[in-house]
C-alpha positions, 0 to 999 in steps of 0.5 A: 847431798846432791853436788853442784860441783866437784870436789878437789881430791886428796889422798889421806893416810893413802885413801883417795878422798874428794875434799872440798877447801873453801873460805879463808880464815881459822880452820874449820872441819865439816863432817858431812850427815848421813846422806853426804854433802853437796859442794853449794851447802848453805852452811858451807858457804855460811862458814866460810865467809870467815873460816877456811872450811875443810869438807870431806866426804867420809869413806866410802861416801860419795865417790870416796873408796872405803878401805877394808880397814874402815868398818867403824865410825871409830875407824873414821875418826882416826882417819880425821884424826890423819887428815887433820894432822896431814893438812896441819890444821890447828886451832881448829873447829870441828863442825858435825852434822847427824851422822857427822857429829858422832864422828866428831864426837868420837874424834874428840873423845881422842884428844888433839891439841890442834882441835879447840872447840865443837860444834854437834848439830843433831848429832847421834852415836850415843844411847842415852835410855835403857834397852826397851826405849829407842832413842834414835828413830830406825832410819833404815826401815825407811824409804827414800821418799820418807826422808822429807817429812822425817828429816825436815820440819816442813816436808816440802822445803825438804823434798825441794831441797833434795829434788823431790828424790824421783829417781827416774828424772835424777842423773844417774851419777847423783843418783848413784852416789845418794844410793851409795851414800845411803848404803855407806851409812847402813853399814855404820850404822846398822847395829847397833842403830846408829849408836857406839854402845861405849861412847856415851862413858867416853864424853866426859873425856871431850876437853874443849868447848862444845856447842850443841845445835838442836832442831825444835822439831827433829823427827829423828832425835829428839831435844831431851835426846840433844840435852842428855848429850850436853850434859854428858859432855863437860861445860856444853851448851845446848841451843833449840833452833825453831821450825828447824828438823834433823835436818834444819842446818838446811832449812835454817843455815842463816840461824844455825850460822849465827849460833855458831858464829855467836860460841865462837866469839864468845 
């Protein structure tokens, strides 16, 4: 969310894109939350002791331009889709975070031979109940300031870990770039609220081994929400993570780390 270092950059079917390589190992695609990545993410840095883990910013987060051509979620993925085949990945693992984890979704939906197993982690993207009931909590209708008690289970880990949002003591680069993050995230996400209407009847096309990692305490989609996305998708396997929220992959990188590492040798 707030980057510690600058991220190489890279052009990906003609779009200048920042993109961090890290590690050494089998490749590893991370795809960033909602409110974009920081170069020192636990995670990251988790994953790559025994992945190449491959980062980008999605467009039109952080300093990456979004092209007039990129309007949806479904656009993003067929640009993974050209960053994937471009960098010659194969075998790969492909890792999404929230608003990551749709694009994930929505990638391997697609189908490629060179992605071999998923990891969602509090993902969204898909609308499970009927028209009356709301499955994703309306992040928009948020402040900034609201975010810690939202997306993390203990609010004050998630106000130290995104600097207590004060905006008057931020850089103004950091706080150019959360401000530019959050507006990329409204416009794919706006309407409807964070979900492709037509996903939900696509997941059944996802042919790789999947994991779903879940917060016991997302205050954004709840764990009956992370069960009817496994189940939606064949062979998936659902595991709640304890005093973890939306968020919980930073407040709980050990333990999201070893779930991942657990379905991967297994």
């Amino acid at each position: 969310m707030f980057l510690s270092a600058l991220p190489d950059r890279r052009r990906v079917a003609g779009i200048e894109t920042e993109l961090l390589v890290t590690g050494a190992g089998r490749p590893l695609l991370f795809l960033h939350a909602g409110h974009g990545f920081d170069t020192a993410d636990p995670l990251i840095a988790r994953l790559a002791k025994r992945h190449r883990v491959v980062a980008p910013s999605l467009p039109g987060f952080g300093d990456t331009p979004r092209p007039d051509g990129v309007t949806s979620v479904d656009d993003i993925a067929y640009l993974m889709l050209d960053l994937i085949e471009e960098m010659d990945l194969r075998d790969l693992i492909v890792v999404g975070i929230s608003f990551g984890g749709w694009v994930a979704a929505e990638l391997a939906t697609k189908g490629s031979d060179r992605i071999a197993s998923l990891v969602l982690i509090d993902a969204v993207g898909v609308k499970f109940g009927d028209r009356e009931t709301r499955d994703i909590t309306d992040i928009f209708s948020t402040t900034a300031q609201q975010i810690p008690e939202l997306f993390f289970a203990d609010p004050a880990k998630g106000a130290a870990v995104l600097h207590d949002l004060d905006f008057t003591k931020l850089p103004e680069a950091t706080a150019l770039r959360f401000a530019r993050n959050r507006e990329s995230l409204t416009r794919y996400g706006w309407a409807p609220t964070l979900y492709n209407p037509k996903l939900k009847g696509r997941l059944h096309r996802i042919k790789v081994p999947t994991l779903l990692l879940w917060g016991a305490e997302d205050r954004i989609v709840s764990t009956d929400y992370g069960r009817n996305y496994a189940a939606a998708i064949p062979g998936a396997r659902l595991a709640v993570i304890g005093d973890a929220g939306h968020y919980g992959y930073l407040e709980q990188p050990a333990a999201f780390a070893d779930e991942i590492e657990a379905f991967l040798g297994a």
